[in-house]
Phi, psi and omega in degrees: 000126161272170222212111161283135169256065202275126163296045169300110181276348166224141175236138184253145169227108186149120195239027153328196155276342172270309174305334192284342170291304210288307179308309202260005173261321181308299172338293189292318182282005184101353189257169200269134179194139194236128164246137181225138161245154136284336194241263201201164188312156173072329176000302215251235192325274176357306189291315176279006201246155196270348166124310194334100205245097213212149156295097187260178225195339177312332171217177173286313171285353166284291186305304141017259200268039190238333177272335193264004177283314196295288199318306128008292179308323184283312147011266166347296204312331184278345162270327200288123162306146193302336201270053204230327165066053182279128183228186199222063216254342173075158172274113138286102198254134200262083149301144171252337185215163171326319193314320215252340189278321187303336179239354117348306201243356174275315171320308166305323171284309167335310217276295189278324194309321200274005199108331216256156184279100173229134173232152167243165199240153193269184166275302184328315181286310187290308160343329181276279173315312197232102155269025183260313142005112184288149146003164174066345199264137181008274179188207168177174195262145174221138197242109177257350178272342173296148172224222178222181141207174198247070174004276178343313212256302205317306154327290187329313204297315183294302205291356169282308187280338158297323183320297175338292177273019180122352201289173179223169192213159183207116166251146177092345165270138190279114151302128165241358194230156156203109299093158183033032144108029188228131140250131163293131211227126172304342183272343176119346199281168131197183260218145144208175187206187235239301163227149179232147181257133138274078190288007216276000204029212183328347209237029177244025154265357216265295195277010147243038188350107182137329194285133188307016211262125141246159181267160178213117177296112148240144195250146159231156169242156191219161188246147129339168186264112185232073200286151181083018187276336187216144185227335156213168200289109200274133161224122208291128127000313192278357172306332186297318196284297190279290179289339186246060151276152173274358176235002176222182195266169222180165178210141145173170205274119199211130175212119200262153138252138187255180216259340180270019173071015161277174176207129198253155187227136192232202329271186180199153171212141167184138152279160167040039167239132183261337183292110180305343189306168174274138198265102187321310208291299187299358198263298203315311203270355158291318174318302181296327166318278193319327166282338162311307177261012132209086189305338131009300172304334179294321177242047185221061191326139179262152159290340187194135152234183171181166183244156162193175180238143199249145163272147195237160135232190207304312192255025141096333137006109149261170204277109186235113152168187175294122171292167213265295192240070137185130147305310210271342211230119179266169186228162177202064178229213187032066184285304166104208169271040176225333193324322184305293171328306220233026121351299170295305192295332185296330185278331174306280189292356158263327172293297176010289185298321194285317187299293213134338201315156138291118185274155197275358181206148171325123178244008178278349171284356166263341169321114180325327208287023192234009187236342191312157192255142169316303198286327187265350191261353182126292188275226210213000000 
């Protein structure tokens, strides 16, 4: 094996959204850094995902970094190139009945007790905002700082601007081994530095043995353009329940409108389907979902659908932080459907961690070490 003698202090291996943070954030900071994929930016999760930059709640540390990630994004937004398509369009979480309103509004206190801009909406208010919207339904929470973006290029731009700042990119090359200040190259060649990131998603327990990663499949469709049919990113309340449960397979109704007036419409959540392909059945009971809450959708043919996979882990968490027995090797996965959102805060708080630096928000609940398996740590 030859051993190249690239003076790198980080190598990301994963050229998504979270490696392409991690990359322009390593960069901005002054270090020699290398990102290597096999396929091209965006390639895996990043490409399927519908974009959505939203605050989430499951938890005190899911809320942590999915607001301080927002907040970044905002940051951000005024450097976002137009094709990055960032809009500020805000969520709407959808009650269908009072049962649902009740928890509207424990969400809404949650939302302002912490800072974030939250109303809850009457059926008249929804009704208003949203008229596509079927009849009957409750109310709904409206989050106005969430916003959207178009992934691919939002990736594109950090790994450009990392480019900008010295970074170096290797696209098409296969990792297979990575560890003690090395990555290992499928041609026999391999890289080494000072630190290695694992950025791999679904495909980083294949190059870490031990991580706590399951893939979870989800599908979306995009429509024609039919502008002004959706004005924000609609999502059922019952999505909390449903789309993140951990033992089953799921549907529910999440509908984006993109700024040239297609909408793209989710969701799907599934374990232990490996066919990358798209599954006629789950897409059809997504459809149906979606028509429930704008029967509309019946004469609104989709143009594309596709599928794609996400890591997942146990506590709903991804993993940010130094792996347990290599000093050299950090980990930056198991994201889930949030990898879009918390990308940025996630490239913050590990260089952080690589620097020294003191982080603005707590990091030990994304630390691997809290999911690690006894056979890999050693112990007994």
């Amino acid at each position: 094996m030859t051993t190249t003698a690239a003076p790198y202090d980080v190598i990301i291996v994963g050229a998504g959204i979270v490696g392409a943070a991690c990359a322009d954030e390593f960069a901005g900071r002054g270090m020699r850094v290398a990102v290597v994929d096999r396929e091209g930016i965006g390639s895996g999760a990043t490409g399927a995902a519908m974009g959505h930059i939203v605050v989430m709640d499951d938890s005190e540390a899911q809320f942590a970094l999915t607001r301080y990630s927002q907040q970044l994004w905002q940051k951000l937004r005024s450097k976002l190139p137009d094709d990055v398509e960032y809009e500020q369009r805000g969520t709407i979480w959808i009650a269908a009945d009072e049962g649902e309103m009740i928890e509207v509004r424990r969400k809404r206190d949650y939302y302002v007790a912490r800072g974030v801009p939250a109303q809850v909406l009457s059926s008249q208010d929804l009704r208003r905002l949203e008229p596509n919207l079927r009849d009957g339904l409750a109310g709904g929470l409206l989050v106005s700082e969430d916003g959207v973006l178009y992934p691919p290029c939002a990736a594109r731009f950090l790994i450009e601007r990392a480019q900008h700042r010295g970074a170096e990119l290797r696209l098409g090359c296969s990792v297979v081994k990575i560890g003690e200040g090395k990555v290992s190259l499928a041609d026999g060649s391999a890289m080494s530095a000072g630190i290695t990131v694992n950025a791999a998603g679904p495909n980083s327990p294949g190059l870490t043995p031990g991580l706590q990663i399951k893939k979870r499949k989800g599908h979306l469709g995009i429509t024609g353009p039919y502008r002004g049919f959706a004005h924000h990113q609609l999502v059922e309340l019952g999505y909390l329940k449903s789309a993140h449960a951990l033992a089953s397979d799921s549907v529910a109704f999440n509908v984006q409108p993109r700024r040239n007036g297609q909408l793209v419409v989710g969701s799907s959540r599934q374990y232990g389907a490996e066919n990358p392909g798209v599954d006629d059945a789950v897409l059809a009971r997504m459809l149906e979902r979606a028509q429930q809450y704008m029967p509309a959708f019946k004469q609104m043919p989709l143009v594309r659908s596709w599928s794609g996979f996400r890591a997942a882990t146990p506590d709903k968490l991804p993993l940010i932080g130094p792996w347990l027995d290599d000093r050299t090797l950090f980990i930056a996965t198991g994201h889930e459907g949030l990898g879009i959102t918390t990308s940025l805060a996630t490239a913050r708080i590990l260089a952080d961690q690589i620097t020294g630096k003191s982080a603005e928000i707590p990091v030990e609940p994304y630390w691997p070490s809290r999911m690690v398996t006894c056979e890999v740590s050693g112990g007994h």
